[in-house]
Structures are given as structure tokens and as C-alpha cells.
N, C-alpha and C positions, 0 to 999 in steps of 0.2 A: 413479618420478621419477628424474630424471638425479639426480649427485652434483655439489655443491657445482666440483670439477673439471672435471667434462666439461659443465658449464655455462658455466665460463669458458672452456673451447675452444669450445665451440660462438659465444659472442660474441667472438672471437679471432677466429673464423672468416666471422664474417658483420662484423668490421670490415676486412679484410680483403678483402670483395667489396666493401664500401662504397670503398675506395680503388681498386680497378681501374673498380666505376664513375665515379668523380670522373677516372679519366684518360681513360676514353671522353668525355669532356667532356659528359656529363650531372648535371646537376642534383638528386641524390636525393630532396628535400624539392622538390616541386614547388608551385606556384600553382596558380591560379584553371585547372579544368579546364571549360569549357562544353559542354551539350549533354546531360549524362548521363542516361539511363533507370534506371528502377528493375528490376533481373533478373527481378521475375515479371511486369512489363508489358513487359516484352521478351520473354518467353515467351509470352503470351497474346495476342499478334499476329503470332504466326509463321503465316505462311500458305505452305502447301506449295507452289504455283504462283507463287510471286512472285520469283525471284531478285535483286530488285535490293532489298533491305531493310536502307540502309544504318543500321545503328545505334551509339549509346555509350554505353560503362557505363564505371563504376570500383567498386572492392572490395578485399576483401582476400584476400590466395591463400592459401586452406584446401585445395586437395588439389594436385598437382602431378606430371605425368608426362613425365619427358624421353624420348622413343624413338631420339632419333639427330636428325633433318632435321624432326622435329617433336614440337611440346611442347603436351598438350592441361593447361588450368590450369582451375581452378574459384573464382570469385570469388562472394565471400559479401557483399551489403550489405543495409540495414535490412528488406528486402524479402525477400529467400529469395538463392539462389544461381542460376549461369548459368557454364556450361563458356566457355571460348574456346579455340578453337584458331591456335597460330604454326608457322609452317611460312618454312622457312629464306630456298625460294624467292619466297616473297611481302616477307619483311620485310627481305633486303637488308641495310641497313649496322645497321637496328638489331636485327639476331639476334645480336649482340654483348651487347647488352641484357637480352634475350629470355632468354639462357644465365645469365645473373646475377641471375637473379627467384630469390626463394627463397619459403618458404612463410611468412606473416605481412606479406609485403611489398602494402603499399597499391598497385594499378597501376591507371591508367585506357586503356580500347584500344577503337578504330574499326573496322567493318570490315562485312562482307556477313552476313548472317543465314542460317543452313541447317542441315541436320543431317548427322551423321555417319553413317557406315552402319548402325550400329548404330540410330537412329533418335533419336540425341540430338539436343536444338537446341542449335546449337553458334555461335557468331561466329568467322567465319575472321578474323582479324583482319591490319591492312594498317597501320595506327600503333597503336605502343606507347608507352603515358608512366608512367615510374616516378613516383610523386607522395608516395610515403613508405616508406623505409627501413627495415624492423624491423632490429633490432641484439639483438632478443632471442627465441630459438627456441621456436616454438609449444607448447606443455605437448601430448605425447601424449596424456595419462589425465587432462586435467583436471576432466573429469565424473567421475573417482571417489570416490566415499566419502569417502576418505583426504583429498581435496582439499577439504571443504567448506566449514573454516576460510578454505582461499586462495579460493577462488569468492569469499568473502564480501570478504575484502581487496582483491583483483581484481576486482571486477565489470568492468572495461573488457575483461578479457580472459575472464571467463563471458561476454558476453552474446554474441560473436562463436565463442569456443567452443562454445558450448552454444545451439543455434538455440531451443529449445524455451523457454529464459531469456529471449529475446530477447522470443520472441511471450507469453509472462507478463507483462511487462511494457508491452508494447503493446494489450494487456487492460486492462490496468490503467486506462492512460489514456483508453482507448474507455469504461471503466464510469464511470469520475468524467463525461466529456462528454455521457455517458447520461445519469447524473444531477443532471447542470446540466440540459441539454433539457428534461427531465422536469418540475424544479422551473420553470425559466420557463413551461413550458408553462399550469404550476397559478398562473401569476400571483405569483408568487413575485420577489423581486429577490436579486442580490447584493450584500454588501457587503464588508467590511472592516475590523478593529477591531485596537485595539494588539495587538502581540506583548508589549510589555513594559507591565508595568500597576507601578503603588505600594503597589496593594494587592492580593493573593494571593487570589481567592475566585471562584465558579462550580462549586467543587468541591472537596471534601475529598482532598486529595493536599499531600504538598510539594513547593515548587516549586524552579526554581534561582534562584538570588540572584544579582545584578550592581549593580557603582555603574556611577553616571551619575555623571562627575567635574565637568563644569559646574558643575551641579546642587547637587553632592554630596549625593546621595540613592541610598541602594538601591534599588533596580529588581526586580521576579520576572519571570521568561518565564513567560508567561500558563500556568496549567492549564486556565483552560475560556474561551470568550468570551461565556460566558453573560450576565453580570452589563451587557456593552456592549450585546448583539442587544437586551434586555431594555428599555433606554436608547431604545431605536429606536425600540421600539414605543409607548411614552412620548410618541415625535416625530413620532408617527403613520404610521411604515413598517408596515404593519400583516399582512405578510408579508414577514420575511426568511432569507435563508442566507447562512453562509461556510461555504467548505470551506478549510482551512486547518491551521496547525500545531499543537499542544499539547505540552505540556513536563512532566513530572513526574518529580522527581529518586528513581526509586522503582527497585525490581531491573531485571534482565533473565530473559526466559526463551522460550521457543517461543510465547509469546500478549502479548507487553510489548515494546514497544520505549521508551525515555526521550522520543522525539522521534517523534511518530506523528500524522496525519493525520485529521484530524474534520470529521464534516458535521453542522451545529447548525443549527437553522430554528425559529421562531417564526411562530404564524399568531396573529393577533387571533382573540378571540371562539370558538374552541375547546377542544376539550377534550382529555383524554387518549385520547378514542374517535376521534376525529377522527384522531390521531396513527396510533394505530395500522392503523384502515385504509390512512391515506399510506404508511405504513414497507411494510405490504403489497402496496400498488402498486407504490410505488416500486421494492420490489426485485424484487416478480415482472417489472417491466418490462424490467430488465437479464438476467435466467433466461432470457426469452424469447427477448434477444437473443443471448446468449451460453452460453446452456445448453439449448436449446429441447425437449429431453428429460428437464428438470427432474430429470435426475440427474446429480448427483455423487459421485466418488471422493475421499472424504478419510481419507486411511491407508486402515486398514483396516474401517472404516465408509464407507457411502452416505450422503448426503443424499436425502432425496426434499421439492423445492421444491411440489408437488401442494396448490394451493388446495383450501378453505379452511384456513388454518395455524390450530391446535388456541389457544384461550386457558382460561387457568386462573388463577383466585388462588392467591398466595401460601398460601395457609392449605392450600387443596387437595393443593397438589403437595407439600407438606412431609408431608402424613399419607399420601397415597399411597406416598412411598418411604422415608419414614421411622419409619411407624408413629405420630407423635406427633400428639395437637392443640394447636394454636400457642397456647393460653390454658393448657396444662400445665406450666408452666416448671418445674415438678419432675420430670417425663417429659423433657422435655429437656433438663432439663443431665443424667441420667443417661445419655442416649444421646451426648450430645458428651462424657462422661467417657468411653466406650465407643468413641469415633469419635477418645480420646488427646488430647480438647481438654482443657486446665486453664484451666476456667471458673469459678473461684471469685470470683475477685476481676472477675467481667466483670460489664457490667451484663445483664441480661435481653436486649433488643434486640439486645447484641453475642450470645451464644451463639446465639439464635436460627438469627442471620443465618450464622455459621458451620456449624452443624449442616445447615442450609439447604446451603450452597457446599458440604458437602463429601457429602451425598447425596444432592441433587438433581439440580444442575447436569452434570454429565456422562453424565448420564442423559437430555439433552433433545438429540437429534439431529437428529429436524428442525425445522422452523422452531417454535417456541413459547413464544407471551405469557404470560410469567409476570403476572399482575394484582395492585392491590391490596395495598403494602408493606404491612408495619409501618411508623406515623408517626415513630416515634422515628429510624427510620433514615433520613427523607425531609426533611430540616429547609425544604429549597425549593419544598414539593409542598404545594399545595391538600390536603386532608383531606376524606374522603368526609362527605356529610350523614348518611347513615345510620347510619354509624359511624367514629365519630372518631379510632378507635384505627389505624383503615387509611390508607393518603394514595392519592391519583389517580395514581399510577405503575404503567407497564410495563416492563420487559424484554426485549427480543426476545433467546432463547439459540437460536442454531445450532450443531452437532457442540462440544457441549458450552460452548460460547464465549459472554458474554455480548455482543450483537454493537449492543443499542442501546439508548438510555437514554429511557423520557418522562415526563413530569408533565402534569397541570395545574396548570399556576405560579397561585403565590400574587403576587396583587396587593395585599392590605392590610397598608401599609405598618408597622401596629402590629407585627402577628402576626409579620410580617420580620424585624422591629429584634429582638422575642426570639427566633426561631429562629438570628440570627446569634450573640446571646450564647448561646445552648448549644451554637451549634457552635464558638465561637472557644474554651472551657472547657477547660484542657488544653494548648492548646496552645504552641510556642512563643512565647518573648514574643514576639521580634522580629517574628511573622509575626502575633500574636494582635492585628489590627487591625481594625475593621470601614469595611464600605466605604459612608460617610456619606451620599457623594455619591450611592447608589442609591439609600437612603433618601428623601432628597431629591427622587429623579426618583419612584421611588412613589408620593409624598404629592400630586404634581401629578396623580394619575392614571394608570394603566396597565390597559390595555382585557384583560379576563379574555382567557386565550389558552392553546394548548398548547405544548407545548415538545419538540424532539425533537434526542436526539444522535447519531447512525451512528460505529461506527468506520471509515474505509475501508479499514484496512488490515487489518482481519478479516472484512470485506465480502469483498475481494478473494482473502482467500485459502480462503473456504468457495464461491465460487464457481470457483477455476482448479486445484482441489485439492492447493494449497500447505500442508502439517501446520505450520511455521514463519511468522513473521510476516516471519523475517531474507530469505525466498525472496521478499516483498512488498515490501519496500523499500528500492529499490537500493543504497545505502549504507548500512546498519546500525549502529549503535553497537559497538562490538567491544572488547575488552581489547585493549595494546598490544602489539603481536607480538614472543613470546620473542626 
């Protein structure tokens, strides 16, 4: 990377051209450019017997060659890139212009479609229009390493640096409109539910706190919007989804973002089986469109998306890799002593579920439903008839991730009101509220149903083989820079 110095020469320099073009009596920051093509559908109708193909692009100039009487430039927009060529004798009074393009400078240019001998397709171009000034010099190396900190600060300048960033993210948005389709397809609706709720619940996390100064009431940015879909269904929506925001004031790390993106759905009249076939489809449906080889590269493991995905209970996969049976809690907490847990003062359900996280879970690479909690750890989940110690819940874990949450929700508004006071136990006060008014809407009725929660920002990145969550969403939370 340049040095603090020769960074300010180089914007010394490029203001500098900005003033000679302000005397050519051009406008740097230009307007409304009309007409423009996208560079790969300007590519993809070059027809070699056509010489009259006049077209217009605009971009930004990522590579730049001046030979003397001609200057071949490469412009980069949301679409891929497209050479143009200026040549002295064509462009007349504005190769004046021409000569003062630098690299990062936004231009848009008109002109005849053809290739160069080489056999590039090229735009000879015949109007030039500067339509924005960079004033600061394109980063050589910013795809390195070293840089992954600024990537993340800069994303305006990854996603044009770095094309491959680019198309991650337009992945990204192709998979959510996937899974919109998909869901209207199945009869499904969208909806919409507060961001900021008065009471904190949907899910055991803390949230962030806000006043409302009106009001004067504190406010939480919602953890889950379970507790509203739930409302819905109550109101006879009897299939919904949001895909939306969640909030939880908890760490950061390569699988955590504070502010990260969820898809929650509710169907009346189902169950947790039902779910998990959906979560099945649902995402073999985007594999197929975007991975159609149902493999994946993440780090340095595969994924293999290959129907049917493996299901197992809880009880299974804990004796499988851990040796213990889940009715042993003196076998396991020996092995969470062993695995540096200090379990003494935890309850039973908590070590369990630790010793679980810490020799299961990254041992589940491809796709696989873990079945069948422990109840104690599920306060929102129906409870099996056969055994009440377990609750109606899955897990879907990809490359170790746990990537989706589901129950069969509990509808009896009894059983509810105590599952909230064992969960609200402990907590803080300010937050240790129960939320009345769902009570309220259960007691009217709410038709048995599944429940299901996607992350999509670990969705997205076990399908584009992104190892970070920060590579999946464009602006990430970050400490503030030394």
C-alpha cells in the first residue's frame, strides 16, 4: 500500500487534473446520462457482420492504456466489463478529455461496436462524457489479505475492486428472490411485523434497548418476530413469512453478525415434519439453481448438498460423537469437565447442550437434522407425546453452522404462560417481562402449526463458499478504525 505521503501526492495530483478539466469547460460531476447498456449485453450481441452497432455504456475505468494517438480503457459496471477504444483522430476537440481520464474515473462513451485485431470487442468510441471525478487513486492490492479489515470499511470500493464480490452479492439477492418465489409458490404470504417491540421475546438473546421520547418508554429492536407471525395466525393468516432484520446485542465472530437477516414462516395445522421437508426443498431448490453440482467449497471442507439429507435425534448424535447417553448426566458432566467445561454450578440441560456444541456440531458438514431436543432447552416447542422429556424441534447444521431453527409451536395458552416464567427466571429485570398480550391472543385460539427459522446470512454463505458471515453482508458491524 502507498504511504500516507504519496497518497496525498497522488490526490494532489488527480486535483490538479480536476482543474484543467474545469478549464476545458467540462463539467466533472455530470447528469442524467440516457441510453446506457449493460457491458455483458453489449458483449452478447456483437455480431461480427454488422458494422453499424451503435451503442452506450458508462463505468468505471479499471484498467487504462495510453499508446500515443490512442487509448484503449476498460470499464467495469454492475454487469462485468467492456474495453473502449479513443483514438485521437475520431474524438477531435474532446481528446483533450480523453487524455485526463484516469483510472477510477466514472465515464460514459457512444460509439460503433467491433473488435480489435486481437479479437477483443471493443467500442470505437466517437462521444466521451466524464460523469464523475475520482479524486482518490484506485488501491493496487486491495484484494489482499492485508486489506481485509478495508474491504470490509470500504465495501463501495470491494465490490468494483474485487468483481467476484460483486457477483456474491448479487447471489445473494438472486437466493432471497428464490426464496420468496418458492414460498409464494407454496401459498405462503408476506408480511411485516414491528422492528421495535416493548417487550423482548421470540427468543432467548439480549436485545438493544431504545427510548421512544413521546412515549417515554423503552423500546427493544426486535430478537425474533416470532411472537407477531404467531398473532397472525391467530387472525387466521394461516401461512406466513418475513424475511427481515433481527437484532441481538451478543459478540461478534466469523458466524455472528449483531444485525443479521432471517426468514420465519408459519404454516397452520403442521408440524415439525412438515418443516423440515419445506427447509429441504426449499433449499435444495436454490442448490439447484445455483450450485447444480451440489458441491460446495467452504475453506477447506466440501459440502455435498445430495438428497436425501441424513436426520437424527438429539440423543443419537450426542452418543455417536461423544460416547455418552443423554439420560447419563454423570457421564456427562465428566466429559464436559474433560472438554474444560465448569459445569458445576450449571443445570443438567445447560451442560448437556454444551458438551452437545462443543462435539457434535462441527462435525455435521453436510446438510443434517439434528431431531428431538431436550424440553428444558425448548420452552416454545410442543413436547413429544411419547416422551415428554424431548420437544418437537430441529436443527438443520451445514459445515458445521447451525443454519435453521424449528418447532412444533405450542398453542396451549396454559402451558405458554409457564414456559415464559421459566424463561423470564434469571433474567434481567428491566427485560424480565412477559408478553401478556400473546397470552391473550392464544387463549382465543391458535390453530396447531409449525414454525420454521432460516438464517440467510449463513444460508448464503455455505452456498457461495464464503467461511465469514462479514464476506455476506455488505456492511458489517466493525470496531471503529484505529
Amino acid at each position: 500500500m502507498a504511504s500516507t505521503e504519496d497518497m496525498s501526492r497522488f490526490e494532489r495530483q488527480r486535483q490538479e487534473r480536476l482543474a484543467q478539466i474545469r478549464q476545458l469547460g467540462v463539467e466533472p460531476y455530470g447528469n442524467r446520462y440516457d441510453g446506457v447498456e449493460g457491458a455483458e449485453d453489449i458483449k452478447s450481441r456483437y455480431k461480427d457482420d454488422d458494422e453499424s452497432q451503435e451503442v452506450v455504456c458508462a463505468g468505471r475505468v479499471v484498467l487504462l492504456r495510453d499508446i500515443g494517438k490512442l487509448i484503449f480503457m476498460t470499464l467495469r459496471d454492475s454487469s462485468g466489463t467492456i474495453q473502449i477504444g479513443l483514438s485521437k483522430s475520431k474524438l477531435g476537440k474532446q481528446w483533450s478529455l480523453a487524455k485526463l481520464v484516469e483510472l477510477g474515473d466514472i465515464i460514459g462513451a457512444s460509439g460503433q461496436l467491433g473488435k480489435t485485431k486481437t479479437g477483443e470487442i471493443t467500442i470505437w468510441v466517437d462521444s466521451l462524457r466524464l460523469l464523475s471525478k475520482s479524486l482518490l487513486h484506485p488501491p493496487e492490492k486491495f484484494h489482499g489479505l492485508a486489506d481485509i479489515d478495508l474491504r470490509y470499511r470500504q465495501r463501495y470500493v470491494d465490490l468494483w475492486a474485487n468483481p467476484e464480490v460483486m457477483e456474491r452479492f448479487k447471489k445473494r439477492v438472486a437466493i432471497i428472490a428464490t426464496i420468496r418465489s418458492f414460498l409464494r409458490d407454496k401459498g405462503f404470504i408476506e408480511v411485516e411485523t414491528p422492528m421495535m417491540q416493548s417487550v423482548a421475546g421470540g427468543a432467548a438473546a439480549k436485545p438493544f434497548v431504545t427510548h421512544h421520547n413521546s412515549l417515554d418508554m423503552d423500546l427493544f429492536l426486535r430478537i425474533a418476530p416470532e411472537l407477531f407471525l404467531k398473532r397472525l395466525l391467530v387472525g387466521g393468516m394461516e401461512k406466513v413469512f418475513e424475511i427481515n432484520r433481527n437484532f441481538r446485542n451478543e459478540g461478534l465472530s466469523r458466524q455472528h453478525n449483531p444485525e443479521f437477516t432471517m426468514l420465519e414462516l408459519y404454516q397452520a395445522y403442521a408440524d415439525y415434519n412438515v418443516m423440515m421437508d419445506l427447509t429441504e426443498e426449499l433449499i435444495s431448490a436454490c442448490v439447484e439453481k445455483y450450485r447444480p453440482d451440489k458441491q460446495v467449497e467452504f475453506g477447506e471442507i466440501k459440502i455435498d448438498y445430495s438428497r436425501p439429507w441424513r436426520r437424527a435425534t438429539y440423543a443419537e448424535l450426542l452418543k455417536e460423537h461423544s460416547g455418552c447417553v443423554i439420560d447419563d448426566v454423570t457421564a456427562i458432566r465428566v466429559k464436559a469437565r474433560e472438554l474444560g467445561i465448569d459445569e458445576v454450578k450449571m443445570d443438567d440441560s445447560v451442560v448437556i447442550s454444551k458438551v452437545f456444541d462443543l462435539v457434535v456440531g462441527d462435525n455435521l458438514v453436510n446438510p443434517m437434522f439434528v431431531m428431538d431436543y431436550p424440553a428444558a432447552l425448548c420452552p416454545l416447542t410442543r413436547r413429544k407425546k411419547d416422551n415428554p422429556k424431548y420437544a418437537e424441534r430441529f436443527e438443520l447444521y451445514i459445515a458445521g453452522m447451525e443454519l435453521a431453527n424449528a418447532y412444533t409451536e405450542l398453542n396451549d395458552p396454559a402451558v405458554q404462560e409457564e414456559n415464559f416464567k421459566i424463561q423470564l427466571r434469571g433474567q434481567e429485570e428491566s427485560m424480565a417481562t412477559m408478553d401478556r398480550d400473546f397470552i391473550t391472543a392464544l387463549k382465543y385460539g391458535m390453530p396447531p402449526a409449525g414454525g420454521l427459522g432460516i438464517g440467510i446470512d449463513r444460508l448464503v454463505m455455505v452456498l457461495t463458499g464464503a467461511t465469514s458471515i462479514r464476506d455476506v453482508v455488505l456492511f458489517p458491524l466493525l470496531k471503529p478504525a484505529p
